[in-house]
C-alpha positions as CSV (number, residue, x, y, z in Angstrom):
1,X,-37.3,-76.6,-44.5
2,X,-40.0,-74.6,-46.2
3,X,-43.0,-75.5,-47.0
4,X,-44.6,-75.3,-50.6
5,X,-47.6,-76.2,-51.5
6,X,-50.0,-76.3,-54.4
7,X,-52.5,-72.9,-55.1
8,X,-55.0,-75.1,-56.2
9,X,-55.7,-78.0,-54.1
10,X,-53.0,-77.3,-51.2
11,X,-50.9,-80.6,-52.2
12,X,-47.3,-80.4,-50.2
13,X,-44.4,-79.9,-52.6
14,X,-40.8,-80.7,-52.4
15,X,-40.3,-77.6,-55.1
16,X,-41.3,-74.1,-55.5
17,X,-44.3,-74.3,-58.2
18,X,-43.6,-70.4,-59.2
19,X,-39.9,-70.5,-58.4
20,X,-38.1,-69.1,-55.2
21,X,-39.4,-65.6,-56.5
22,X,-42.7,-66.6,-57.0
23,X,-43.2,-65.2,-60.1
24,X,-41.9,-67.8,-62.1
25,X,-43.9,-71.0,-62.6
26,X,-42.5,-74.0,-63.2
27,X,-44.8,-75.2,-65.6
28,X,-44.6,-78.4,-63.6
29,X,-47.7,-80.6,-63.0
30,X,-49.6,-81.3,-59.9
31,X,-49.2,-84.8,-59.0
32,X,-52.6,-84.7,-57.0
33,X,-54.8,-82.1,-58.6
34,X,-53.1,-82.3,-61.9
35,X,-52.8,-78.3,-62.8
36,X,-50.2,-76.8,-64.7
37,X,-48.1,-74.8,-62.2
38,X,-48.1,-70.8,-64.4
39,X,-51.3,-72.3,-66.3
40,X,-54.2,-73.5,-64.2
41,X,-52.8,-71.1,-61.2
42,X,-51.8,-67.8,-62.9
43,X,-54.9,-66.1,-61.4
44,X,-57.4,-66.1,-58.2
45,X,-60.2,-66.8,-60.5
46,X,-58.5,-69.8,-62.7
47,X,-57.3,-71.4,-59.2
48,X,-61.0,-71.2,-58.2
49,X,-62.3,-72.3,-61.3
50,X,-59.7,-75.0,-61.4
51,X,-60.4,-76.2,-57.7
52,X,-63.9,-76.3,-58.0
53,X,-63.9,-78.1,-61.1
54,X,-61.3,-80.8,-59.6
55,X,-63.3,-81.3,-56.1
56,X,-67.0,-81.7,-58.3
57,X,-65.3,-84.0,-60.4
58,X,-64.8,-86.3,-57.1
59,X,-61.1,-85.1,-56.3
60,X,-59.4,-87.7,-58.2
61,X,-55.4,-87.7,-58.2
62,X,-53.5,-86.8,-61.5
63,X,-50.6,-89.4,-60.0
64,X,-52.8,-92.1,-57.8
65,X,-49.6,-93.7,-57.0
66,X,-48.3,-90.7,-55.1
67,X,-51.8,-90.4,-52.7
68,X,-50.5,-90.9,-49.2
69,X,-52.6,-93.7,-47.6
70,X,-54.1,-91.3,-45.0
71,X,-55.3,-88.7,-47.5
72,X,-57.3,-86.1,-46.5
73,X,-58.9,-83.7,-48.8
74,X,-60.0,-81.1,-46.2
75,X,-56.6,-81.5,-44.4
76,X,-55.1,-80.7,-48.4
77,X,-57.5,-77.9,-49.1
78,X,-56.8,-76.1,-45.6
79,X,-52.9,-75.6,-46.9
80,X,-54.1,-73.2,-50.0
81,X,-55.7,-71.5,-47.6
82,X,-51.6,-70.5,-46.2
83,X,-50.8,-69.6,-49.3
């Protein structure tokens, strides 16, 4: 199975946020990071403004009951950098 994973913070999916083309966002919300998938991630510079605003504000999950037990934010961050 492929892999999919959030441009922002590098949360695994189980969908593809900008559609099997990707070039067409879903419009879906981040359960972790909480940004708009075609909103918050259209561009390099909004994914970096959105990231760094998210990890200053102390990381906090959109969806806290979806945080796996063993999060690790640097483990997360390190899948954007696949992308």
């Amino acid at each position: 199975m492929d892999q999919y994973y959030s441009r922002v913070c590098g949360y695994e999916l189980a969908y593809f946020p900008w559609g099997e083309n990707n070039d067409t966002p879903s419009y879906e919300i981040c359960p972790c990071c909480g940004a708009e998938f075609g909103c918050d991630d259209y561009t390099p510079e909004t994914i970096k403004v959105y990231r760094e605003k998210w990890v200053k504000s102390g990381a906090k999950w959109f969806n806290p009951n979806m945080m796996p037990t063993n999060w690790s934010l640097e483990k997360q961050l390190y899948n954007y950098k696949r992308i």
